[in-house]
C-alpha positions as CSV (number, residue, x, y, z in Angstrom):
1,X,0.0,0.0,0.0
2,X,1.4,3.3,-0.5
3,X,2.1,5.9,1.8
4,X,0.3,9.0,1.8
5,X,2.1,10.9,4.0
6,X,4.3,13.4,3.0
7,X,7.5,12.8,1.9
8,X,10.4,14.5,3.8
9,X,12.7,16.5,1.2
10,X,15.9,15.2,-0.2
11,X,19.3,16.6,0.7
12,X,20.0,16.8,-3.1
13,X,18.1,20.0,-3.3
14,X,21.6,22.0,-1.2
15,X,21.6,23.7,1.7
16,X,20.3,27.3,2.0
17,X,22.8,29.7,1.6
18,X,22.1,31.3,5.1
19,X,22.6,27.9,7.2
20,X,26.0,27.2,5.0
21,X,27.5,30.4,5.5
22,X,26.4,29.9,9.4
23,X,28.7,26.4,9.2
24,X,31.4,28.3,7.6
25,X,31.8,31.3,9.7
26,X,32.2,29.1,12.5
27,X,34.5,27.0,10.9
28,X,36.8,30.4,10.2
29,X,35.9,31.2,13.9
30,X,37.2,28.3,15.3
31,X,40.5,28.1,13.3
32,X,40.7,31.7,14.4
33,X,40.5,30.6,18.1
34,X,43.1,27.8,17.6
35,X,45.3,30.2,15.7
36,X,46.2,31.8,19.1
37,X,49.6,33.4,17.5
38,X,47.6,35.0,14.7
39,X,45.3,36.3,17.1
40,X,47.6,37.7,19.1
41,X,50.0,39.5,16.4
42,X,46.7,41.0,14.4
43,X,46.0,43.0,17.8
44,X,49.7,43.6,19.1
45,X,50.9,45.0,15.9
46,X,48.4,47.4,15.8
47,X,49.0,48.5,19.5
48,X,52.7,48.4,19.5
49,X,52.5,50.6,16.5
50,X,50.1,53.0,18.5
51,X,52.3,53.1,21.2
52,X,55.7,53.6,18.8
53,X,54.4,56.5,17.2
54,X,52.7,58.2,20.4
55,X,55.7,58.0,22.3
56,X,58.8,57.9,19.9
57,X,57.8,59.9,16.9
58,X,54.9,62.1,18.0
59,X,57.0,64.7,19.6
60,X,59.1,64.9,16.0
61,X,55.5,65.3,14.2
62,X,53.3,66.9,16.2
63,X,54.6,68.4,19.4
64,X,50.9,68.2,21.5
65,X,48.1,65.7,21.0
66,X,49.7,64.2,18.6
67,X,47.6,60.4,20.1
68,X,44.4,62.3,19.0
69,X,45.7,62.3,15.3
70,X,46.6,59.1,15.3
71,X,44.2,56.9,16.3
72,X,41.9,56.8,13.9
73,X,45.0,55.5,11.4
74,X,46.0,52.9,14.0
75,X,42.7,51.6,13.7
76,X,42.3,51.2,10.0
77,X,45.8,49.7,10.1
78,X,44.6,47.3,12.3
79,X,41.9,46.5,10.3
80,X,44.5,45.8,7.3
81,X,46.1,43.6,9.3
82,X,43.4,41.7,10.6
83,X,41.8,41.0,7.1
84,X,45.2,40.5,5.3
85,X,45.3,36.6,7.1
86,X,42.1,36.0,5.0
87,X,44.0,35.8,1.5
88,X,46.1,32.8,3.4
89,X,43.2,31.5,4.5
90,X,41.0,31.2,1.3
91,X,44.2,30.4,-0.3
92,X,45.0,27.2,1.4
93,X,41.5,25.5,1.1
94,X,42.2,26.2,-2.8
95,X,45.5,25.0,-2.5
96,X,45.3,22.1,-0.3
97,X,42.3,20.3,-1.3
98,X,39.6,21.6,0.8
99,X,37.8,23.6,-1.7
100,X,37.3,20.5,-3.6
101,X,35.5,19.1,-1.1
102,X,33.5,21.6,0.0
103,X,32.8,21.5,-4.5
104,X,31.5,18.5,-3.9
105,X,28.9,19.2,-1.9
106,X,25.1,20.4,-1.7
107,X,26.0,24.2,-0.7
108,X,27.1,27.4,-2.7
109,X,30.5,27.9,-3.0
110,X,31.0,31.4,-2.4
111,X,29.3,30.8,0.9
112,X,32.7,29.2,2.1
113,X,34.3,32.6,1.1
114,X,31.2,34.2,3.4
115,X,32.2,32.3,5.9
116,X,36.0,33.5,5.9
117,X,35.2,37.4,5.3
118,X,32.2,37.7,8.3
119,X,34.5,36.0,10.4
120,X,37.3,38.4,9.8
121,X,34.9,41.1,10.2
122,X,33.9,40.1,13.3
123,X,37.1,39.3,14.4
124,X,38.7,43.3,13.5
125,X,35.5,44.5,15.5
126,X,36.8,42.9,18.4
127,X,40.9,43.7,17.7
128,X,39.4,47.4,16.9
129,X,37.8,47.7,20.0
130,X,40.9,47.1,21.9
131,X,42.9,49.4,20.3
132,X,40.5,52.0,21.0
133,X,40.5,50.9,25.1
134,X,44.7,51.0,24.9
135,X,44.4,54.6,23.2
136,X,41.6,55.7,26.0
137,X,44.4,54.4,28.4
138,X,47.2,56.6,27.0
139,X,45.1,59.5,26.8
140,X,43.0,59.5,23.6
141,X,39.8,61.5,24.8
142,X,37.9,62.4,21.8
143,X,34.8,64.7,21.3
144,X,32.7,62.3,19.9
145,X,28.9,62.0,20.7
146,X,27.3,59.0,20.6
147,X,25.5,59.8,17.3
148,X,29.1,60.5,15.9
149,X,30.4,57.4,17.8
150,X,28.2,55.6,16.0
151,X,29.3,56.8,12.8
152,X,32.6,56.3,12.9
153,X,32.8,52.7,13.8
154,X,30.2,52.2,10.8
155,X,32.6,53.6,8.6
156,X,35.5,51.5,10.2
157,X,33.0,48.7,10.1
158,X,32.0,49.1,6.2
159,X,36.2,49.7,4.9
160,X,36.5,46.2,6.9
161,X,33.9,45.0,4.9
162,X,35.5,46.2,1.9
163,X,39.2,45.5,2.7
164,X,39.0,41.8,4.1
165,X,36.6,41.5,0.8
166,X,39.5,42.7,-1.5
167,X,42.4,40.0,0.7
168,X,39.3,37.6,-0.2
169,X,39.6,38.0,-4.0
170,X,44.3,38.2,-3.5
171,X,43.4,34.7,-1.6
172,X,41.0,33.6,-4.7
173,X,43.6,34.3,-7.4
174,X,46.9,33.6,-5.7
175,X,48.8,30.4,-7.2
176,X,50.3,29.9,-3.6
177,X,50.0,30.8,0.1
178,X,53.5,32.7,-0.2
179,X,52.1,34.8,-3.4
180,X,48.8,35.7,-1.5
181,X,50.5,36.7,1.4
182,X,52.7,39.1,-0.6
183,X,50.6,40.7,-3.3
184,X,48.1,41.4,0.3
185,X,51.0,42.9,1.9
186,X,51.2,45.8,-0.7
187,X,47.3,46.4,0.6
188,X,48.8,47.2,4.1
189,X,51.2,50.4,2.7
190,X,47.9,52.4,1.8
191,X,47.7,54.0,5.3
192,X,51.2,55.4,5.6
193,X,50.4,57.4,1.9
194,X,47.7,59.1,3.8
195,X,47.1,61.3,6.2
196,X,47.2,58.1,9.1
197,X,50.5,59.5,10.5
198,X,51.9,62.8,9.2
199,X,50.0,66.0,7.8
200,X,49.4,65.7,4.2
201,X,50.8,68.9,4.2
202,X,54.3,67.9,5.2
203,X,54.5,65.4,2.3
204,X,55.9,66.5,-1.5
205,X,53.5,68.3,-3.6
206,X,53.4,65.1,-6.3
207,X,52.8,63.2,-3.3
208,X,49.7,64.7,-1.8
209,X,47.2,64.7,-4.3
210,X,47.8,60.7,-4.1
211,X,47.5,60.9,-0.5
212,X,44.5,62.8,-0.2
213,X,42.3,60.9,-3.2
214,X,43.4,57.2,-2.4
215,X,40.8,55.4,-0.6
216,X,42.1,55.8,3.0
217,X,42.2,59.4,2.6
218,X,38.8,60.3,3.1
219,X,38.4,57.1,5.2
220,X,41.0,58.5,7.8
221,X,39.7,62.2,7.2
222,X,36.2,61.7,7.9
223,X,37.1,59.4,11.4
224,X,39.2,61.5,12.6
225,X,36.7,64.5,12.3
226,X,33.4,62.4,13.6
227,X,35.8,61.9,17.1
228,X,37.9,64.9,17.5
229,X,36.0,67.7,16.1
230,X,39.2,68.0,13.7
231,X,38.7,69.0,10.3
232,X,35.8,68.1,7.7
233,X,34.4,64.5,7.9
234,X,33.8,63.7,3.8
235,X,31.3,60.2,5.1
236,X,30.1,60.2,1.6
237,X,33.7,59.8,-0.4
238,X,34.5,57.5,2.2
239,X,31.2,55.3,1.9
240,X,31.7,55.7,-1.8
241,X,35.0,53.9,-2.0
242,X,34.1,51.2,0.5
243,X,30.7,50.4,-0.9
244,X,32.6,50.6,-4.7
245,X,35.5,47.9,-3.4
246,X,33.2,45.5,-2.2
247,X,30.9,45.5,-5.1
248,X,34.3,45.0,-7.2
249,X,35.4,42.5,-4.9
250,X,32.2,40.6,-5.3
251,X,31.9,40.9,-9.6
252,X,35.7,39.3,-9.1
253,X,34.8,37.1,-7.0
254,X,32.0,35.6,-8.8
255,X,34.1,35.3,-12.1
256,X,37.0,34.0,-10.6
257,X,35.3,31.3,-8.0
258,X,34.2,29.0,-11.0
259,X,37.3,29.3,-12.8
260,X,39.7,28.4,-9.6
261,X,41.3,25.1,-10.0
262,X,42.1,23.2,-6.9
263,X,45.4,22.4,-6.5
């Protein structure tokens, strides 16, 4: 006799996107947390560099306050660093046989990339957050209201977005762990050819146009105005050049993910 009772539906059809990028993030999460070295180097670089130019060469560059002007270039450097272990990351499952797997199986793809870029997100919130305590502690005290608070960790939050979307793409299209690492490394020079560290006005003329309409430019600009009061905040170039590198990122990464060859 047959059965009229509903049939239950086969695993054939995939898995939604949404649950798969859930299994993936925590995958990243988890090698994060066993990765304790990695960890540990994306937030002390960041806050050893604070500290280095605060104390060593903020009296050459700015005689008083100079931790105010700083800051909010720390933090996107720390941000760079953070994202820049993705590229290794989404290099090695493409290079060591994991993404061959994961090919073989009911999901989307890209959602394993998902999974590598919300964890690194989520990972810089926490590293930024940090920074920001260390700088309170050595006498940051911006001017910030909580609307403008707000603000500027969305921006921060958005260039993450953008920037660990880009090291996604390096990872994606690198031949080896080595190359990804260095072709992302050239990523992490943007901040010092701003205006992260030293006045733009202190730089050669053929220099500061580059400095002032490279992406970090605004990005640094506009953060540093939202918490000190300094200057103009230009949100919307910033937002522009976040919003147009992760729409980049993703048209690269949707040519380049069926094309990848494990190897």
């Amino acid at each position: 006799m047959t059965s009229l009772a509903p049939s239950r539906p086969s695993s054939a059809h995939g898995v939604g996107p949404w649950r798969s990028s859930g299994v993936f993030i925590g995958r990243s999460l988890r090698h994060s947390l066993r990765d304790g070295e990695g960890m540990l180097m994306a937030v002390a670089l960041p806050v050893m560099m604070l500290l280095l130019f605060t104390y060593v060469f903020g009296g050459a560059i700015i005689a008083d306050g100079y931790v105010d002007f700083v800051v909010p270039g720390v933090i996107l450097t720390c941000a760079g660093f953070g994202a820049a272990s993705v590229a290794i990351s989404v290099n090695r499952d493409i290079t060591l046989g994991a993404m061959r797997r994961f090919r073989t199986l009911p999901i989307i793809s890209a959602t394993v990339l998902a999974g590598h870029v919300v964890a690194s997100v989520l990972r810089n919130l926490v590293a930024t957050m940090i920074v920001i305590l260390v700088a309170l502690a050595i006498g940051f005290r911006p001017s910030a209201t909580v609307l403008e608070w707000f603000a500027a960790l969305g921006l921060v939050a958005v260039w993450i977005l953008a920037i660990t979307a880009l090291f996604a793409c390096i990872g994606l299209a690198s031949g080896s762990v080595e190359a990804a690492n260095g072709y992302g490394f050239i990523l992490l020079f943007l901040p010092y050819l701003s205006s992260a560290f030293v006045p733009i006005g202190t730089m050669p003329s053929w220099l500061q146009p580059i400095a002032t309409h490279q992406p970090m430019g605004p990005l640094v600009e506009a953060i540093r105005a939202l918490l000190t009061g300094v200057g103009e905040a230009p949100v919307l170039a910033s937002l522009a050049w976040s919003c147009g590198i992760i729409a980049l990122s993703m048209v690269l990464i949707a040519l380049a993910l069926p094309r990848s060859k494990d190897r």
